[in-house]
C-alpha positions, 0 to 999 in steps of 0.5 A: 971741094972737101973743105967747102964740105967740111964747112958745110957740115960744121954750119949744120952742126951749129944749127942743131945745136943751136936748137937743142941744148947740152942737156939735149932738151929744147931750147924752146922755153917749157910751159910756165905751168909744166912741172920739172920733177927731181926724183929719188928712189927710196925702199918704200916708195920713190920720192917726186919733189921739184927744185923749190922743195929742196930746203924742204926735203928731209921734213917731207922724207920724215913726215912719209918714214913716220907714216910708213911706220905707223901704218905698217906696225899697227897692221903689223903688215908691210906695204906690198909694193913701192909706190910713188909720192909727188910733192907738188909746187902749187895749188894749180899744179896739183888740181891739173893731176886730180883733174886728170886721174879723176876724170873731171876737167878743170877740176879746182880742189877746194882749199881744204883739199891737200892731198890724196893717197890711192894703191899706186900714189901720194900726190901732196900739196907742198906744206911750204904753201898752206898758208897762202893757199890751203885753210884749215891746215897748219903747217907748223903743227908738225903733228898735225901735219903727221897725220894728215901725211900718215892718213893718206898712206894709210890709203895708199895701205889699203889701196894696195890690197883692193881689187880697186887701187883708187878705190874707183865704185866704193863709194858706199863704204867710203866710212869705212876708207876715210874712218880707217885712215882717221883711226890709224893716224891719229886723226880720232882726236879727244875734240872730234870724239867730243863733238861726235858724242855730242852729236850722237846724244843729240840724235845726229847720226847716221841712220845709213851708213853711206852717209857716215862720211858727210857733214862736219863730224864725219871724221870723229863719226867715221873714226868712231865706227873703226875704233868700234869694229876694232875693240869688238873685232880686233885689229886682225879684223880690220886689215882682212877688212882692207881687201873688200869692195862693198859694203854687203861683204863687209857687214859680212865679214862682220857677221851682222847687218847695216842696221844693228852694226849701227845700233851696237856702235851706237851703245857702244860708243855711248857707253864708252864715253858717257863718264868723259862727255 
């Protein structure tokens, strides 16, 4: 009667395991699309990547330690907490996380669209797939790639002292946001001031500063305004800039008012560059 037990028991136990692995996961097959994440916790922040990333890692640590650098010595401040970054496989896996932290269902990034940085996280689109699935982006320009990185920790910087992480309502200062990042990382390239001045000569600017953000020139126009707040201000004035949520407390803080800020960076910008265009 006890070896019947026993038997029983044993027959049991077979079953079970036969439905759950030695990794005590299911034996059911995970979803084609379900991401299976290694994870690595660094000082600054705690690295996400998946199994395909694996020959990849070291240039993507390096592409974050260079971007942590740049951004903590140029406001000479360090990150006030540790944040995470995902390194996602495929377009279609990182445009389910926008989908999902932004609220809009079925939500398909447009190609340019590679990443995004907010208080709390760095979501990035593998640089191993930009060339079948991004465009305007060049994954053996490392420098490029450097400060496209950097850009959205700079964000990541910023969005750590806001009283918005994912800079939720800010829309009217999204100039200042994006210029910041443009500025700090690199991304104020002698081509995208070009064409900015060109553009300003012309009389193409923006006459409100919620519109600063739109159009081909946004990041020299953007960048451009930054680089104006920071020669006239000084760059202590841009990281005491980084906790303010509206565009009022930021003309504010500037002792001025939207139309004449736009007006002396106008001049000033002319005349900054009016012997190199």
């Amino acid at each position: 009667m006890v070896r019947k037990e026993v038997i029983i028991n044993l027959f049991l136990i077979i079953l079970t395991l036969s439905a759950i692995n030695i990794f005590g996961q299911s034996s059911t097959p995970a979803k084609k699309d379900t991401v299976i994440w290694d994870t690595v916790p660094f000082g600054k922040y705690i690295l996400h990547y998946t199994d395909s990333d694996a020959g990849n890692f070291m240039l993507i640590k390096n592409y974050l330690d260079n971007g942590v650098t740049t951004v903590e010595k140029f406001f000479s401040k360090k990150y006030s907490k540790v944040f995470n970054v995902y390194v996602f496989p495929n377009r279609n896996s990182i445009d389910k996380q926008w989908s999902k932290a932004w609220n809009m269902a079925g939500f398909q990034s447009k190609c340019w669209m590679v990443a995004s940085g907010v208080g709390e996280r760095l979501d990035l689109l593998t640089p191993s797939v930009w060339k079948t699935e991004a465009c305007d982006h060049d994954p053996s320009n490392r420098p490029e790639a450097q400060n496209l990185i950097t850009h959205e920790l700079v964000h990541v910087f910023q969005g750590q002292l806001n009283p918005h992480l994912d800079f939720s309502g800010m829309d009217d200062i999204e100039w200042f946001v994006e210029g910041l990042a443009v500025f700090v990382s690199g991304q104020l390239t002698k081509d995208r001031i070009d064409r900015a001045v060109k553009a300003i000569k012309k009389g193409k600017y923006p006459q409100k500063l919620q519109n600063a953000s739109n159009g081909d020139n946004k990041c020299g126009i953007t960048g451009l305004m930054v680089s104006y707040i920071a020669y006239k201000y000084g760059k202590e004035k841009l990281y005491a800039l980084l906790p303010i949520d509206y565009q009022n407390g930021i003309m504010n803080s500037l002792n001025t008012n939207e139309n004449d800020f736009i007006n002396n960076w106008r001049a000033w910008t002319l005349k900054k560059y009016k012997n190199e265009h």
